[in-house]
Backbone as numpy.savetxt, mean C-alpha at the origin, in Angstrom:
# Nx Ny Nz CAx CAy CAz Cx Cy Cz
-20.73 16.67 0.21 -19.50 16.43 -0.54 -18.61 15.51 0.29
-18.39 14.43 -0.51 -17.18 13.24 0.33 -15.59 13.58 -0.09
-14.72 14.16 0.99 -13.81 14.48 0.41 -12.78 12.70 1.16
-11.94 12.56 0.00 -10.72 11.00 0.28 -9.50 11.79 -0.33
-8.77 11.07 1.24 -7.23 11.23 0.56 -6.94 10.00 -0.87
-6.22 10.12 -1.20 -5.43 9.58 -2.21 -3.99 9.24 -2.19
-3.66 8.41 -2.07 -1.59 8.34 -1.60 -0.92 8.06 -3.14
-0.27 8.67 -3.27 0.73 8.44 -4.42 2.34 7.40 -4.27
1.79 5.91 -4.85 3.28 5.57 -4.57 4.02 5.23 -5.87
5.19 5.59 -5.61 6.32 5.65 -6.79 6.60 4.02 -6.69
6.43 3.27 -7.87 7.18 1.93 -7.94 8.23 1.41 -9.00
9.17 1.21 -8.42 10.48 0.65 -9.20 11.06 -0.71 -9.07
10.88 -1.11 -10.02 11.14 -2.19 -10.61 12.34 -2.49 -11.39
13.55 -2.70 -11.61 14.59 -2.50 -12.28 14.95 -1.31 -12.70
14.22 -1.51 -14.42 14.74 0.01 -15.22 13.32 0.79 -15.25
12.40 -0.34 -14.72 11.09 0.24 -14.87 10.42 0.91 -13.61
10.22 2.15 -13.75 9.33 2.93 -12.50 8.07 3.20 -13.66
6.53 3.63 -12.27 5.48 3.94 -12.62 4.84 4.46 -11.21
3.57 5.01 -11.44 2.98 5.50 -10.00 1.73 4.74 -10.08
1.47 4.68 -8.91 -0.26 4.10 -8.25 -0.74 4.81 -7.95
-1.81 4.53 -7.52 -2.50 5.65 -6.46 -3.87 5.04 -5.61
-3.40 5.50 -4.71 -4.53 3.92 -4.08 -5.19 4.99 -3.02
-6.46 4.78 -2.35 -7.33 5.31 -0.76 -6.82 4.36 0.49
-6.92 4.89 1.02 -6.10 4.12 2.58 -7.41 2.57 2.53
-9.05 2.56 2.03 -9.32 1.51 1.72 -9.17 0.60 1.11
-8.48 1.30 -0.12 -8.00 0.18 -0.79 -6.62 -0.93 -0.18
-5.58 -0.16 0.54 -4.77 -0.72 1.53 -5.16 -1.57 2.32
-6.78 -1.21 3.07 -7.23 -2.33 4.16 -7.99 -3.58 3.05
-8.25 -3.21 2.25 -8.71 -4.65 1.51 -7.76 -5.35 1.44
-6.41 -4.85 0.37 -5.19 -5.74 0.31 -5.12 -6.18 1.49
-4.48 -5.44 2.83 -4.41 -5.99 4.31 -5.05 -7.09 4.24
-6.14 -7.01 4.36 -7.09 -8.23 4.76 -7.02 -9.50 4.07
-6.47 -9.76 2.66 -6.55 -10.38 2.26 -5.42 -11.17 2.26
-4.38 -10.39 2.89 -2.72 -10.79 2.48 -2.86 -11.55 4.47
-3.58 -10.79 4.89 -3.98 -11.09 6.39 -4.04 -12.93 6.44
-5.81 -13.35 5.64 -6.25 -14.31 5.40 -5.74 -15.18 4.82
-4.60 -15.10 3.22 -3.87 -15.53 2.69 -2.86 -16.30 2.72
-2.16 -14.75 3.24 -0.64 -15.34 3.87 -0.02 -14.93 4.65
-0.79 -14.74 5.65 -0.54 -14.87 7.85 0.16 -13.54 7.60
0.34 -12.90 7.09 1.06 -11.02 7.14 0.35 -11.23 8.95
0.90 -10.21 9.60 0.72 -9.61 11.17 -0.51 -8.72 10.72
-1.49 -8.69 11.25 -2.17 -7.60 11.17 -2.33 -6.54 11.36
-1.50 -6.50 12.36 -0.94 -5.13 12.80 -0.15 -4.35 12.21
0.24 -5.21 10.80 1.09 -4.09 10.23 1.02 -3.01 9.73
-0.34 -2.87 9.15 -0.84 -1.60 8.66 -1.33 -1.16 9.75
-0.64 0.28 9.12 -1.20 1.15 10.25 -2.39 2.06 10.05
-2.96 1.79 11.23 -4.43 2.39 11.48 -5.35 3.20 10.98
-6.55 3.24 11.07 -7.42 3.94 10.44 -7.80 5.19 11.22
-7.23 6.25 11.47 -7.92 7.23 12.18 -8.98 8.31 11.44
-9.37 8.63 12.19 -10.77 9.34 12.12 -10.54 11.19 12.29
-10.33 11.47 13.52 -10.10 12.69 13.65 -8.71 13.48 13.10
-9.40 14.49 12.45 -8.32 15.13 11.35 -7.63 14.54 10.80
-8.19 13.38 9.88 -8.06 12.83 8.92 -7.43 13.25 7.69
-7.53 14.51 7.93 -7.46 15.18 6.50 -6.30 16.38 6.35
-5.43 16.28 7.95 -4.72 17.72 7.99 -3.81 16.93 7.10
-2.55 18.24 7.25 -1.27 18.07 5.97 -0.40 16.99 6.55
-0.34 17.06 8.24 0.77 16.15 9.06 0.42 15.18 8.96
-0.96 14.82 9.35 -1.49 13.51 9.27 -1.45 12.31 8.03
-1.37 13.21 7.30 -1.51 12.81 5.67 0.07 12.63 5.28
1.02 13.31 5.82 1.88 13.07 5.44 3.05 12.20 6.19
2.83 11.89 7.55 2.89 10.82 8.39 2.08 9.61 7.79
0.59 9.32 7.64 0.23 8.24 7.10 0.96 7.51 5.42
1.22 8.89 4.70 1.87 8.18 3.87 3.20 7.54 3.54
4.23 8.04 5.06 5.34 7.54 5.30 5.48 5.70 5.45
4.05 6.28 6.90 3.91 5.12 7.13 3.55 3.45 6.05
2.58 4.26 5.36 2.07 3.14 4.12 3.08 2.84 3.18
4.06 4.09 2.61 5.40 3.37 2.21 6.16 2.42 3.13
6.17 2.33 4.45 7.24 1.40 5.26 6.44 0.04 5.11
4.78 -0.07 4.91 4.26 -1.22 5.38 4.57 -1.66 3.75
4.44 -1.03 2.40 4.59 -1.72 1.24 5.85 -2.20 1.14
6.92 -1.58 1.71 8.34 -1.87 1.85 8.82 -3.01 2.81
7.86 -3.15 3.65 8.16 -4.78 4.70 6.99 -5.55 4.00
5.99 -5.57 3.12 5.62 -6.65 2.28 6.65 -6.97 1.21
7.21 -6.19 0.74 8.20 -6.85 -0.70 9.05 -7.50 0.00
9.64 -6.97 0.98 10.70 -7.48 1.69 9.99 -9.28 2.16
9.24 -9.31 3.03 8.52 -10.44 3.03 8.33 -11.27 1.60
8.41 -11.34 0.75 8.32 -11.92 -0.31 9.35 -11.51 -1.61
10.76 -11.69 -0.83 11.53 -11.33 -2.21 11.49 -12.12 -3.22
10.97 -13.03 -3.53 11.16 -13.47 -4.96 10.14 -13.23 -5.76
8.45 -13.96 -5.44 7.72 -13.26 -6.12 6.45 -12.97 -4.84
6.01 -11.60 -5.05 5.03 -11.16 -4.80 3.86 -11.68 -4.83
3.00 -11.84 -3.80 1.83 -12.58 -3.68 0.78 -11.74 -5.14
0.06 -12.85 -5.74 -0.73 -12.15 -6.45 -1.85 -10.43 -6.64
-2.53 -10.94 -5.03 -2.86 -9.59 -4.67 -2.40 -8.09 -4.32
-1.19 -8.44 -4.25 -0.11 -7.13 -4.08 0.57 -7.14 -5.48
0.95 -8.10 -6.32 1.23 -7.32 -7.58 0.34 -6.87 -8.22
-0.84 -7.01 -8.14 -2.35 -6.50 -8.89 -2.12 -4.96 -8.18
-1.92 -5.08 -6.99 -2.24 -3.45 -6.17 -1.01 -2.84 -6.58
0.20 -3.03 -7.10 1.14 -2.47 -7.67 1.38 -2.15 -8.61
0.35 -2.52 -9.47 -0.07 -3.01 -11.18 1.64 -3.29 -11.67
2.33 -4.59 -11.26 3.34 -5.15 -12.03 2.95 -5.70 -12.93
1.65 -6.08 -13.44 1.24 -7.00 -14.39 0.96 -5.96 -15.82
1.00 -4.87 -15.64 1.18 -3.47 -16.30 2.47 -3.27 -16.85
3.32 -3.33 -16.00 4.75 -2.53 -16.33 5.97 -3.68 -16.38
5.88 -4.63 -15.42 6.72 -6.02 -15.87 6.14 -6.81 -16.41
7.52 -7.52 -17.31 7.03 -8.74 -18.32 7.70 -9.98 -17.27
């Protein structure tokens, strides 16, 4: 049995909120691509750990953290959002 976290992020958009829900892999793909793209630090996401992966602290520290790194990408791009991060935000869903 493969057990994966799952992160829940709340996104607001004006009058419009909705939720995602993404695996910490799906984060390192975006990474990588926003990496290759458009020079993001690579270091910004934070890390992939391995051991106790799965406790409550860990999980709930990593998802602090993954809100601060989605929150210094928008910030990096206030006007419009690189394509691959509004796809991972599904704005193409909820904004016109």
């Amino acid at each position: 049995i493969l057990f994966f976290q799952v992160y829940i992020i709340q996104v607001s958009v004006g009058n419009h909120q909705w939720t995602v829900k993404h695996r910490y892999s799906d984060f390192h793909d975006l990474h990588e691509k926003l990496v290759s793209e458009k020079k993001i630090d690579k270091n910004l996401l934070p890390p992939k750990k391995i051991i106790g992966k799965n406790s409550k602290s860990l999980v709930e520290k990593r998802q602090k953290e993954l809100e601060i790194y989605l929150q210094t990408l928008l910030l990096k791009f206030p006007v419009t959002a690189p394509k691959v991060l509004s796809h991972f935000l599904h704005f193409h869903l909820y904004v016109s």
